[in-house]
One Martini backbone bead per residue (centre of mass of N, CA, C, O) as a GRO file, in nm:
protein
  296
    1UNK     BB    1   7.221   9.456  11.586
    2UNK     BB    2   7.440   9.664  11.539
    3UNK     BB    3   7.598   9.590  11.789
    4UNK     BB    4   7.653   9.288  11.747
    5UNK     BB    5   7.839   9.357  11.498
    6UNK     BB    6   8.053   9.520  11.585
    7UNK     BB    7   8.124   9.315  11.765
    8UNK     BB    8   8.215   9.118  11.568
    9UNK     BB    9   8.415   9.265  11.393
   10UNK     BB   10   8.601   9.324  11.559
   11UNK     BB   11   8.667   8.990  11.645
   12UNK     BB   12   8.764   8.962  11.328
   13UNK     BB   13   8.993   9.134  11.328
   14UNK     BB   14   9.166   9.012  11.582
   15UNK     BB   15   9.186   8.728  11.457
   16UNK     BB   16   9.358   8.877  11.217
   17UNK     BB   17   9.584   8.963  11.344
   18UNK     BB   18   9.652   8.707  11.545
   19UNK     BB   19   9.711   8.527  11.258
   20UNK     BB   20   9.890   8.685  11.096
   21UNK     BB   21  10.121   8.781  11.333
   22UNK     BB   22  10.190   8.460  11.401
   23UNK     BB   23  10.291   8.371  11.101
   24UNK     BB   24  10.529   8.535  11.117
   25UNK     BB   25  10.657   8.435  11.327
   26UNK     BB   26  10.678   8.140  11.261
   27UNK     BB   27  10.857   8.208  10.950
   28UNK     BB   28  11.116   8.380  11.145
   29UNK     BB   29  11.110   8.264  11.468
   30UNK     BB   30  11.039   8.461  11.676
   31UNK     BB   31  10.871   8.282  11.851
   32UNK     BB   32  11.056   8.181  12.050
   33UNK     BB   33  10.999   8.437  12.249
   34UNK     BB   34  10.735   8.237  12.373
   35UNK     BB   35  10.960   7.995  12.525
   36UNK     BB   36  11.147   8.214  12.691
   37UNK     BB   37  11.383   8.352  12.953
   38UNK     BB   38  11.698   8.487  12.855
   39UNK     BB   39  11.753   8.796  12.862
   40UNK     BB   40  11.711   8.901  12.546
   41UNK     BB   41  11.628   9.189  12.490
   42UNK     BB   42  11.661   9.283  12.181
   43UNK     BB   43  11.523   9.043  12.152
   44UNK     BB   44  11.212   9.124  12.228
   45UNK     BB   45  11.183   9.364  12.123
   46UNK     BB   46  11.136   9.287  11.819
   47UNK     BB   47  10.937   9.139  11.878
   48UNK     BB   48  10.718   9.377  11.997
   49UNK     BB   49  10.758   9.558  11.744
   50UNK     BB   50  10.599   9.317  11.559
   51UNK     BB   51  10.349   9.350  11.686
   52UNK     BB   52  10.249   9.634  11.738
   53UNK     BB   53  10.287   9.720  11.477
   54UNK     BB   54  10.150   9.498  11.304
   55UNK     BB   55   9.886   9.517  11.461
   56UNK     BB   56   9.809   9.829  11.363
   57UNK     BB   57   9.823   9.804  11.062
   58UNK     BB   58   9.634   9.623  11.001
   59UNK     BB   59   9.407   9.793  11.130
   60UNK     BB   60   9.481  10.022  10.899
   61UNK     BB   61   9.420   9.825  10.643
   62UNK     BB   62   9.099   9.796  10.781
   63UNK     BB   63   8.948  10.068  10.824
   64UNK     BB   64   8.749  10.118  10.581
   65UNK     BB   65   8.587   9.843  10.599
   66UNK     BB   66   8.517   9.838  10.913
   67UNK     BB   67   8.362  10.157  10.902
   68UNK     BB   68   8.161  10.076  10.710
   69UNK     BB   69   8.004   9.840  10.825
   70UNK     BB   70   7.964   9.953  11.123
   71UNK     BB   71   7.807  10.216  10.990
   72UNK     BB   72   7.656  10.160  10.739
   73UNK     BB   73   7.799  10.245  10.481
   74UNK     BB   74   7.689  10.477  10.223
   75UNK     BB   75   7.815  10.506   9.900
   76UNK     BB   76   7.872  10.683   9.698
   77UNK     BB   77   7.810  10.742   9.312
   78UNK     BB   78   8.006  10.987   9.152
   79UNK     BB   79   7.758  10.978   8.910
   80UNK     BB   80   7.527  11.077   9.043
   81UNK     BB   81   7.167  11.204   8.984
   82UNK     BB   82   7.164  11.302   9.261
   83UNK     BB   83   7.156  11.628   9.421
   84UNK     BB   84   7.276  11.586   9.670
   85UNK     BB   85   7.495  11.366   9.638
   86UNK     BB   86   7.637  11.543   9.446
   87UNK     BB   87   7.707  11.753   9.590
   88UNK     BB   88   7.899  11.654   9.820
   89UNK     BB   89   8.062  11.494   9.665
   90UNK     BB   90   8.184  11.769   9.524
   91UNK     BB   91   8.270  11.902   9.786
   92UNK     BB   92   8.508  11.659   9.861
   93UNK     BB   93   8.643  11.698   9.572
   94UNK     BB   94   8.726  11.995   9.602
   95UNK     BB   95   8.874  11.997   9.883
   96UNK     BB   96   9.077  11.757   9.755
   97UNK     BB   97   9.212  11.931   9.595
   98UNK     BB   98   9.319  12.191   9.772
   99UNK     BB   99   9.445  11.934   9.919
  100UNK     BB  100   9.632  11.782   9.747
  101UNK     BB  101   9.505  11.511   9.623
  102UNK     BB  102   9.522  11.246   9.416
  103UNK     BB  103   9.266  11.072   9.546
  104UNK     BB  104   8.985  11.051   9.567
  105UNK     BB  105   8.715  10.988   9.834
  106UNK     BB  106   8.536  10.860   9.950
  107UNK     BB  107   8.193  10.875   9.990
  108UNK     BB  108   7.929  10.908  10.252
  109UNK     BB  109   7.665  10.759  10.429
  110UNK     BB  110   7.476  10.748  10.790
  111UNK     BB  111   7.279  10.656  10.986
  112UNK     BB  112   7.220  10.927  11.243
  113UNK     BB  113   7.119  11.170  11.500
  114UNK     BB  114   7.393  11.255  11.476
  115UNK     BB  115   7.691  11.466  11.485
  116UNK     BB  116   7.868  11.345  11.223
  117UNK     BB  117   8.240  11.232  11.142
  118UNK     BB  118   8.480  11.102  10.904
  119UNK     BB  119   8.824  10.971  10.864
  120UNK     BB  120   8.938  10.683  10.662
  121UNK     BB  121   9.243  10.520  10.606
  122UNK     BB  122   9.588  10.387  10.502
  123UNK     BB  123   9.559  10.610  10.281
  124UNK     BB  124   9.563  10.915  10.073
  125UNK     BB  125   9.469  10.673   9.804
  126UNK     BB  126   9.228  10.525  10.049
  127UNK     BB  127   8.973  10.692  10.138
  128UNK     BB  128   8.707  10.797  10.357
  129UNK     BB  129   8.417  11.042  10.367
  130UNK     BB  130   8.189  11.066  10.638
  131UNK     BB  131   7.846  11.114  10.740
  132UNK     BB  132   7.562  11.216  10.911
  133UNK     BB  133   7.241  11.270  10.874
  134UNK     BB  134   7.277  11.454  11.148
  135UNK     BB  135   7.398  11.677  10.998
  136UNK     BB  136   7.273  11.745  10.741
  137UNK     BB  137   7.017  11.821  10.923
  138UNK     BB  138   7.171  12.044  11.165
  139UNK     BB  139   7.323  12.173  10.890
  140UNK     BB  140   7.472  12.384  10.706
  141UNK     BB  141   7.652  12.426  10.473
  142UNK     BB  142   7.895  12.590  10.599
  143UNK     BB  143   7.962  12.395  10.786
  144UNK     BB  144   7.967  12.151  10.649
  145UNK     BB  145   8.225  12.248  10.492
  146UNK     BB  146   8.402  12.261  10.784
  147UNK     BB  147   8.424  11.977  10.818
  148UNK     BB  148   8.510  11.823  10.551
  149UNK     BB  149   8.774  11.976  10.576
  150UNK     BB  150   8.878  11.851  10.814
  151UNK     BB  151   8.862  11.548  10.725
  152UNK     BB  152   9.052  11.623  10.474
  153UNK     BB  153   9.286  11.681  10.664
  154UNK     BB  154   9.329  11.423  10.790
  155UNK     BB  155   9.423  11.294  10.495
  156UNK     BB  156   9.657  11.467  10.412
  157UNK     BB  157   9.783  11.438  10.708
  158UNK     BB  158   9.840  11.133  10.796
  159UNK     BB  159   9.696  11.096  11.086
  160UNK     BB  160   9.638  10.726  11.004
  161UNK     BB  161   9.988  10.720  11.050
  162UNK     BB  162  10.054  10.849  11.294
  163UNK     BB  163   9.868  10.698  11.496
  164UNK     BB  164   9.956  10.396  11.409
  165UNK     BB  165  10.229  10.461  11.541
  166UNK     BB  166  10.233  10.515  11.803
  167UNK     BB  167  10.057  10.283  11.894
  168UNK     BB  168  10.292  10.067  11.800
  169UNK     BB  169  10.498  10.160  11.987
  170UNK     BB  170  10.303  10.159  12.257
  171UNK     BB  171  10.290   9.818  12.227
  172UNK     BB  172  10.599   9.770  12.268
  173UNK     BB  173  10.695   9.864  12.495
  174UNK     BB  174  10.446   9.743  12.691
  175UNK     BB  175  10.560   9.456  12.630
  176UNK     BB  176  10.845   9.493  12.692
  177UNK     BB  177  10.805   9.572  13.008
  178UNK     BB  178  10.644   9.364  13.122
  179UNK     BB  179  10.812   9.088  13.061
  180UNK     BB  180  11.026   9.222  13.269
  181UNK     BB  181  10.833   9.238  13.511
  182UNK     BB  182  10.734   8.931  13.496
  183UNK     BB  183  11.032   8.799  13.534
  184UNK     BB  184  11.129   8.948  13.789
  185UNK     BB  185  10.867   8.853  13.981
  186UNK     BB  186  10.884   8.501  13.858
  187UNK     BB  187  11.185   8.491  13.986
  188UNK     BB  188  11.355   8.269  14.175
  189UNK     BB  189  11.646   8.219  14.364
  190UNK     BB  190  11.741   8.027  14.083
  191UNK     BB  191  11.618   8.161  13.822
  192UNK     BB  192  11.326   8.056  13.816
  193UNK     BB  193  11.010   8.065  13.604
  194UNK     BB  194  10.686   8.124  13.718
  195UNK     BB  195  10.445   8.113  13.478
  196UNK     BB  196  10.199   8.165  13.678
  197UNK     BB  197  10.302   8.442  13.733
  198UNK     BB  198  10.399   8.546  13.445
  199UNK     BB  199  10.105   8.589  13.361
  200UNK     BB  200   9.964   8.777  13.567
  201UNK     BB  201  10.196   8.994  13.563
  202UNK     BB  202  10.105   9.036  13.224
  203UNK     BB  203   9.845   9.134  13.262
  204UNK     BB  204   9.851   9.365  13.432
  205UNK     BB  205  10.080   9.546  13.336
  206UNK     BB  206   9.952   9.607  13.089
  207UNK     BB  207   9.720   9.757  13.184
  208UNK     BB  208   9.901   9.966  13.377
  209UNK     BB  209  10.070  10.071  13.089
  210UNK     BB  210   9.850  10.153  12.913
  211UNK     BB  211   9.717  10.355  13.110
  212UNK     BB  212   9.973  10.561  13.115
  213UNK     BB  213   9.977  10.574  12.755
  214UNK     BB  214   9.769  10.700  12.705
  215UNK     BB  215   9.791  11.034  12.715
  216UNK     BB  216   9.997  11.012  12.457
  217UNK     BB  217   9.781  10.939  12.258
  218UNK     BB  218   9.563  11.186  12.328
  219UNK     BB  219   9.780  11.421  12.226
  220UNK     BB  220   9.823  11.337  11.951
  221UNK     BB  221   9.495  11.368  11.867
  222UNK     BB  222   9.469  11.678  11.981
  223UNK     BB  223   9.702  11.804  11.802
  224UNK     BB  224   9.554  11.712  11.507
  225UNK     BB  225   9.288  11.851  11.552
  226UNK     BB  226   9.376  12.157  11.538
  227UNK     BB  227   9.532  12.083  11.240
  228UNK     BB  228   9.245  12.007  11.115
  229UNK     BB  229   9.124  12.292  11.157
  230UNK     BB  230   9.340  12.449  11.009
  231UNK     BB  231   9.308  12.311  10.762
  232UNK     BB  232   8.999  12.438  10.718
  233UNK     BB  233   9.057  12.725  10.696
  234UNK     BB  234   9.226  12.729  10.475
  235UNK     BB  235   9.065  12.624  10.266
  236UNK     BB  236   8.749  12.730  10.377
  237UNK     BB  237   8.766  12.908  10.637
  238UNK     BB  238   8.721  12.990  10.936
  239UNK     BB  239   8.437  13.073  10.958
  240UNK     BB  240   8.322  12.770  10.918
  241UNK     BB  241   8.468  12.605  11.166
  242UNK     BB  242   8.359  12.801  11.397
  243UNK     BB  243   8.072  12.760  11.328
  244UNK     BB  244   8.080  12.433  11.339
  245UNK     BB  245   8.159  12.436  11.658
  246UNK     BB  246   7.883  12.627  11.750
  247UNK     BB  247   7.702  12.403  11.646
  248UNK     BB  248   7.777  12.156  11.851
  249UNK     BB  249   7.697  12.320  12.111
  250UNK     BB  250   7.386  12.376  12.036
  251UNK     BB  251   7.351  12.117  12.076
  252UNK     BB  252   7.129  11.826  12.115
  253UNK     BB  253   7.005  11.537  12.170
  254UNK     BB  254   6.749  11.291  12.185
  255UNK     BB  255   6.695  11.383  12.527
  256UNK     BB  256   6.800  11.673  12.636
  257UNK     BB  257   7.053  11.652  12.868
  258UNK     BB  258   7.289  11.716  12.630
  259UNK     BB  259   7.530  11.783  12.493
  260UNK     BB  260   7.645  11.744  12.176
  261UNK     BB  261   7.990  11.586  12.062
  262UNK     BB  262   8.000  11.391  11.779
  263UNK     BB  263   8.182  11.496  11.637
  264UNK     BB  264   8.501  11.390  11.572
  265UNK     BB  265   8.479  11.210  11.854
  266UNK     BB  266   8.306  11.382  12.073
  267UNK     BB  267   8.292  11.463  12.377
  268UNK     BB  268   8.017  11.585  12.612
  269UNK     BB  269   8.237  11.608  12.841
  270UNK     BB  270   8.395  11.781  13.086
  271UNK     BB  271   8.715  11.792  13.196
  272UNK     BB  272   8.899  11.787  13.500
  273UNK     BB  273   9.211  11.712  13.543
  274UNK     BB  274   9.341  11.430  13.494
  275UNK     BB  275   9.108  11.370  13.310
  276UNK     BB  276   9.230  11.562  13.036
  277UNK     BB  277   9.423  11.390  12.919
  278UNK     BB  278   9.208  11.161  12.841
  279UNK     BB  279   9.169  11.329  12.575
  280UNK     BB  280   9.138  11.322  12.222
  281UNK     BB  281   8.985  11.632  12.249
  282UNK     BB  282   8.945  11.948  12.257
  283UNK     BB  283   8.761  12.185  12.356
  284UNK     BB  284   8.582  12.385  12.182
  285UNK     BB  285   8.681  12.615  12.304
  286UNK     BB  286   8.995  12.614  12.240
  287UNK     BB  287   8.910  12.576  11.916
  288UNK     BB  288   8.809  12.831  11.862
  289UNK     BB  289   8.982  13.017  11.942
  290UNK     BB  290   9.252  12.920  11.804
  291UNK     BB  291   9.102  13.046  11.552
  292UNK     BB  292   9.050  13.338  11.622
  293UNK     BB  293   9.375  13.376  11.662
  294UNK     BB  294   9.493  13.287  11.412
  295UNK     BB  295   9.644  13.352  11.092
  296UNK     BB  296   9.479  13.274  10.792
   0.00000   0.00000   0.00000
């Protein structure tokens, strides 16, 4: 039932994002350039850089609603007189603080006996920290505290704004090189394309070009990733972060199979060679260190 949620929300997001820009190409006339191939290089970048980000932002602008929905989370309220969740409120209260926030963010709890948590929304005055009954339940206190201070440094620095734009430049460029490469492999000796030829042929470069950008993408991720690990240090001391990241490797699985390392949508698998450029976060040993030499 979870599972058919989140691919249904997924499914409805799409249909709004490409329905919302959509109706954008076609009151600007931009539109246009999706039923001609004029060589008009400029207005086709233009095209492409208004679908990439405008696509992003729709995105980023419902990532709030999206992540709440997908993960079942229930919002705490801020009055709460129950003392564990107000406990919660008041630390990532406290820390949105000392991270010179002005405007607190929402937090959550959701069922999953995952260690996990997360910080999503539009802007740094529209956010919510969510974390994971199994985070709550197999971490101390201090552990807890140096996860929070994580997700509230990537709100306060700006990630979900970061991360929405290198997205939507790299969903520019991949539609801009596919269409020129559409193009060229599906014009005739006498400069006529051939339509099915052309849409074959920008099927496959999409995808062979967003898989060379993916490095890109999760390059920006794990550079991220160091820099809100620094933020938690600053905010409540390396010691709880360093904490909390050993106590991720000592974790294991529901089936006891691997470690866990789903907190902050961390792979449990190491990767090596060329596949490591495609990971989001970076190993956790690296992490560890990173803190522990530091100056903080």
């Amino acid at each position: 039932m979870q599972v058919a949620k989140r691919i249904f929300l997924f499914l409805a997001l799409n249909i709004l994002i490409i329905t919302s820009i959509t109706f954008f190409l076609k009151i600007t006339g931009l539109d246009q350039l999706l039923y001609g191939y004029g060589g008009n290089y400029p207005m086709m970048f233009i095209f492409c850089l208004v679908w990439g980000m405008g696509g992003a932002f729709i995105s980023l602008l419902f990532s709030k609603t999206f992540a709440k929905s997908a993960m079942g989370v229930q919002v705490i309220d801020p009055r709460t007189q129950d003392p564990d969740t107000r406990r919660l409120v008041n630390l990532v209260h406290d820390i949105a603080r000392k991270a010179k926030l002005s405007t607190m963010p929402e937090v959550g709890i959701y069922e999953s006996p995952e260690v996990n948590a997360f910080a999503t929304g539009p802007t740094k005055n529209n956010s919510i920290v969510a974390v994971s009954t199994g985070l709550l339940n197999r971490m101390d206190e201090e552990q807890v505290t140096g996860v929070l201070a994580h997700e509230v440094s990537h709100i306060a620095n700006g990630d979900m704004v970061t991360l929405t734009i290198v997205q939507g430049v790299v969903n520019a460029f991949v539609m801009f090189f596919t269409r020129i490469i559409a193009e060229m492999v599906a014009k005739d000796r006498d400069g006529r394309v051939n339509p099915a030829v052309y849409y074959i042929v920008s099927f496959v470069a999409q995808i062979a070009l967003m898989f060379l950008a993916i490095p890109l993408i999760t390059a920006v991720s794990r550079w991220r990733e160091y820099r809100a690990d620094f933020g938690s240090a600053k905010l409540t001391g390396k010691h709880r972060m360093i904490s909390a990241l050993r106590a991720l490797q000592n974790q294991t699985t529901i089936d006891n199979r691997e470690p866990a390392f789903n907190a902050f949508k961390i792979s449990g698998k190491k990767s090596h060679g060329f596949m490591q450029y495609f990971m989001t976060h970076p190993p956790l040993e690296a992490r560890i260190a990173a803190l522990e030499h530091a100056r903080i």
